[in-house]
N, C-alpha and C positions, 0 to 999 in steps of 0.2 A: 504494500500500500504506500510504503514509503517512497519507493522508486516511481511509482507513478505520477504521485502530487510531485516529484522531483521533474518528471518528463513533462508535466502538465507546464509546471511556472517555465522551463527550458525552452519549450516551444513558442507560450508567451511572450517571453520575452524575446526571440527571435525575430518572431512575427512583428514585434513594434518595433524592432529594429532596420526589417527592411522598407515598411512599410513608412518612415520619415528618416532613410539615409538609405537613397535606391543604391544598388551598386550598380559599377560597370560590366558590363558581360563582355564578351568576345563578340568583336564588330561580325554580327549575322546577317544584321537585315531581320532580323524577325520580330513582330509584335502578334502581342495576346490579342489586342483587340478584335472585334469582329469584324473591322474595315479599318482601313489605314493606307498609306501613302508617304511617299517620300518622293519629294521634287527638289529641282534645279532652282532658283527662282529666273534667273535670266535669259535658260532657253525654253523652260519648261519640260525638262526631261522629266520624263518620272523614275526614279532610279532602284523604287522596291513600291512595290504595290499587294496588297491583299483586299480580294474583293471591295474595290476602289471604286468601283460605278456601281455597287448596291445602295438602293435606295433606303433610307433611315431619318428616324429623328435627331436634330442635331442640339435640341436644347441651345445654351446661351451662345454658343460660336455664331451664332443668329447676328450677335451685334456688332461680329466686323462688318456686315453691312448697313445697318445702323452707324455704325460709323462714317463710313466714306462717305455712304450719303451727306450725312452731317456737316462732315468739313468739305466736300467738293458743292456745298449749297452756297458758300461765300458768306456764310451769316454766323461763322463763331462768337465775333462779337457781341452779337445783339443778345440783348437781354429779355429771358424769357419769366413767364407768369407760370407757376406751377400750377397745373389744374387739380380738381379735385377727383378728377379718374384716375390724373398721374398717380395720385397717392395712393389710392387702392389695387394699385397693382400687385399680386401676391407676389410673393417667394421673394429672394434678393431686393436689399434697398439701400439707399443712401440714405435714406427719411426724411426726402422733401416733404416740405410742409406746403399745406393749399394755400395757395394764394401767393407765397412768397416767389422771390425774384431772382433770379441766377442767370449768369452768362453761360449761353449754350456750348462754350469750349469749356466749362466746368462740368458741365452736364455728359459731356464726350469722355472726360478723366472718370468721373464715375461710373458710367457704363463700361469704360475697358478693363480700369482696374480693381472697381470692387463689382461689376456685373447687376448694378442697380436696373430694376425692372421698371420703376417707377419711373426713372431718368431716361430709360428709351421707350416708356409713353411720352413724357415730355418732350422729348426730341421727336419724336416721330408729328406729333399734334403742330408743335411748330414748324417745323419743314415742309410737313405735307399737307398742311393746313386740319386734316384730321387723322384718324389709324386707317382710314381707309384709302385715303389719297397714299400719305407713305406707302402702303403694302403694295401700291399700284406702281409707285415709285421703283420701292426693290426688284420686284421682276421684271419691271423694265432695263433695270440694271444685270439684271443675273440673264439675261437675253444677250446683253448687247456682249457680255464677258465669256461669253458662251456655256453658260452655266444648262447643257440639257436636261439635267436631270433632278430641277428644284423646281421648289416653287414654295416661299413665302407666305403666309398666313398672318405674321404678325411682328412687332419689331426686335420681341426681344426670348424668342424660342418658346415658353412655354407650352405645354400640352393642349392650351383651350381651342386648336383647329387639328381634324384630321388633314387638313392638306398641307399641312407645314414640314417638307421636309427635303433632303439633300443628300450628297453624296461624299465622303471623303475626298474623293477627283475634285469635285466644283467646286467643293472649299477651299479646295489647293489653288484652285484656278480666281477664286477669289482674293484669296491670302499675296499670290502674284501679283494682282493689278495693284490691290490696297498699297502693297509696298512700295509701289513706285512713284508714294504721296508723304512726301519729306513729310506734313503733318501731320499723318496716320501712323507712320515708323517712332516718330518721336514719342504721341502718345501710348501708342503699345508696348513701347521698350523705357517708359517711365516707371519706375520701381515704386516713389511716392509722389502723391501729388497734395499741394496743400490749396483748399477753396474757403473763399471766405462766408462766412455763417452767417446772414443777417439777423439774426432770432437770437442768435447768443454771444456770449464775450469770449466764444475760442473760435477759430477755426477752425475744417472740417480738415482733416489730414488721413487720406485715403493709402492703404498700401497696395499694391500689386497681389492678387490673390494666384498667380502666375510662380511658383515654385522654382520652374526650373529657370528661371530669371531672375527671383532674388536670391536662390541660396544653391539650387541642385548644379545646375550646370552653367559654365563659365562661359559658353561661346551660344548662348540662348540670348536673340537680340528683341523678342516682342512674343505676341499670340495671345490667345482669348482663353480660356475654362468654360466648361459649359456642364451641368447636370440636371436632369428631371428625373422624375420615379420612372418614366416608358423610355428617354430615351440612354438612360444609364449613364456613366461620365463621358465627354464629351472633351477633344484636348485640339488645338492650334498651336502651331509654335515656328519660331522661323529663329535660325541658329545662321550664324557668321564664322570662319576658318580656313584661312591660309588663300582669301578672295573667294572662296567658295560658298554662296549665299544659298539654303538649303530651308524649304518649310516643311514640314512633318504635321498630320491630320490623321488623330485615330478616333473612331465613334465606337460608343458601348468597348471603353476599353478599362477594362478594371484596374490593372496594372499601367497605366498611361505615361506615369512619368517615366518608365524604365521602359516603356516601349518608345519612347522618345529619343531619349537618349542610348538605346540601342538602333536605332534607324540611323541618326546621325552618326554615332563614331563606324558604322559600318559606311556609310555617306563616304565622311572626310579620308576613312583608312581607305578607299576602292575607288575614286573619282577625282580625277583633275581637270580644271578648264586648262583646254590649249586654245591657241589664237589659229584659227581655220584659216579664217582671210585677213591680213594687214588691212588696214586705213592708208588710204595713198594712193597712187599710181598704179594701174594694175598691168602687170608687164608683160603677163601672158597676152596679153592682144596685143597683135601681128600686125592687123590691117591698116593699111597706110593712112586711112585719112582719121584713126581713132588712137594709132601708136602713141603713147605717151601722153594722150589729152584724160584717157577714161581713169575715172577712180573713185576709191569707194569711202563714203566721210567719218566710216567707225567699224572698228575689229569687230569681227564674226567670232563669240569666244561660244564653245560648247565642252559638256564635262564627258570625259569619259576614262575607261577601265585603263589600265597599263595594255592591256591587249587588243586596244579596238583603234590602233591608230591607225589602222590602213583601211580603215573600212570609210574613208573621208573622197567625194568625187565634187570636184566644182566643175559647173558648166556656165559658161558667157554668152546670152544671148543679147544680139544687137542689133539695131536696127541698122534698113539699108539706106545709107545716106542718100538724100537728096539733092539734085540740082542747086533747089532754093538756099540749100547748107553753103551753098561754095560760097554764097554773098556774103559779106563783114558781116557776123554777130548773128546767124540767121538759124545757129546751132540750137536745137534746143539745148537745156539744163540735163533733161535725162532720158538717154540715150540707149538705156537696153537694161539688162539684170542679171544679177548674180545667182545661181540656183546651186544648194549645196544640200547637196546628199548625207546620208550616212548609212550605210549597210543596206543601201539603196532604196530609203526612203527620203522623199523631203525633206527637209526638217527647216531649211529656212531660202526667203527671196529677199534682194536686195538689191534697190536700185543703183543704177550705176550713172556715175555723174561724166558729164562733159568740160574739160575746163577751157577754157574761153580765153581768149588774147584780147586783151587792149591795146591798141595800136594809138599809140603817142600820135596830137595834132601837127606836132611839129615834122613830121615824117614827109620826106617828098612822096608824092606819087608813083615812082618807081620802086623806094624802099618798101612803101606798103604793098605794093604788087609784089614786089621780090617775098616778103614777109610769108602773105596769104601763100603763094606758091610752094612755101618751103614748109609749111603749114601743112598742108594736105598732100604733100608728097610724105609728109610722116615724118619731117624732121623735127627740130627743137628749138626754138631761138634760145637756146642755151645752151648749146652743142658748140 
């Protein structure tokens, strides 16, 4: 009997130990959760996936959309009237109060970092003018991001719509656009944020309920938590390492922090961006009248394994120059495209620039003839 209340408290206390000090596992790739994903953020690779396009409840990850909306509306500033619906919002709160008065970029730190439900009433009521305008809002947004496989019911996840729900994929696919919003990155990768309290003599000083951002893991730069009783826990997160910007989406994941952070160190130890196509002059073109003018205005970077570097094919298609081109300045800007493969699918197009000579007024008439001629015979006036 003795041995057992010994194995009983053993296991106790193991259990609460891994349960708030995850450990590191061996970079697998593998999470517990029921869906999950692991992407790129910059080309959108996906880099480990499990049942990724199954459809589910996503509970509070709801409100990176609520977000963007928020701050790409241009109205952080303004100052909003807390309603008395706001307040009765269940589950998660900041504890506005009715009637009181808050700046909707305070209203945005609440919803990210403490997941106040109340606060994305309030934000959704002023942006979209009601909950129903906003909801019309979000999937107009989850359309244009190509979100197939959502659809929105309300702003901040809760269970009260059977039509509310998404996919680990679209989240990723969402979590991608969001980031590419200096003040969406900034507020999700805020650990505390402090708001002032009209009602009282402290301020509201919120912390990040985001674990693997303020304590688990080091290279964890933002992301959301989400949980309801149907759709189980619910995790976002988007990690930074060695230029390799990586978001991780598990839904109904019981074990979530440590399926996080086994995605990611499997991520950073298995995947490097290389530069496909320089920025610049693109040399491979031959053709006389595009030699040396065509190029491209930003590096092609994509992640991949140690063993996938030959599996890369770039193709130049250009248009056939015109007559009309031969006149001063008569070139268009862009002139054809880059198409880059990988293991012979698409994966990205890229326009392709023309650059263009200025020809000084002071130039005789022969020098500028001479010029243009030497021009489209494919030389360089730098040659």
């Amino acid at each position: 009997m003795k041995y057992i209340r010994l194995l009983i408290v053993f296991i106790v206390i193991t259990s609460t130990i891994l349960l708030y000090f995850p450990f590191k596992t061996e970079a697998s790739g593998y999470a517990s959760a029921s869906s999950a994903v692991l992407m790129e953020q910059q080309s959108g690779r996906v880099l480990y996936e499990k049942k990724a396009h199954q459809v589910r409840r996503i509970a509070s990850i709801t409100k990176i959309m609520t977000a963007i909306l928020a701050i790409e509306s241009g109205k952080l500033n303004d100052t909003v009237k807390v309603s008395e619906n706001a307040v009765r919002a269940a589950g998660s709160s900041i504890y506005l109060k009715p009637g009181e008065k808050i700046k909707l970029e305070d209203l945005v730190y609440g919803l990210m970092l403490r997941s106040g439900n109340d606060s994305a009433v309030a934000i959704a009521e002023h942006v979209g003018g009601s909950l129903d305008g906003f909801v019309y809002l979000m999937n107009q947004k989850a359309e244009g991001i190509g979100m197939k496989n959502t659809h929105f019911a309300n702003p901040h996840g809760l269970d009260d719509h059977e039509d509310h729900f998404s996919t680990a994929y679209d989240m990723a696919l969402l979590t991608r656009y969001a980031m590419t919003n200096d003040t969406y990155k900034l507020i999700a990768g805020t650990k505390v944020h402090r708001a002032p309290n009209p009602t009282e003599n402290w301020d509201r000083v919120w912390k990040n309920k985001n674990r693997l951002l303020t304590e688990l893991y080091d290279y964890t730069t933002g992301g959301k938590t989400g949980y309801t009783k149907r759709a189980k826990r619910t995790l976002v997160t988007t990690a930074t390492k060695d230029n390799l910007d990586l978001i991780a989406v598990t839904l109904n994941g019981p074990d979530d922090w440590n399926d996080h952070i086994n995605m990611y160190e499997y991520g950073f130890k298995n995947y490097k961006l290389v530069n496909v196509l320089q920025e610049g002059t693109i040399k491979e073109v031959n053709e006389p009248f595009y030699k040396k003018r065509v190029y491209l205005k930003h590096d092609i970077l994509y992640p991949i394994a140690s063993n996938e570097r030959d599996l890369f094919k770039v193709e130049f298609k250009l248009q056939e120059p015109k007559d009309e081109w031969r006149k001063q300045e008569k070139e268009p800007d862009v002139v054809g495209k880059a198409l880059i493969y990988f293991n012979h699918q698409l994966i990205e197009e890229e326009p392709l620039f023309y650059k263009q000579i200025k020809v000084k007024e002071d130039k005789s008439f022969f020098e500028h003839f001479r010029n243009l001629f030497h021009i489209h015979m494919g030389g360089d006036l730098d040659d």
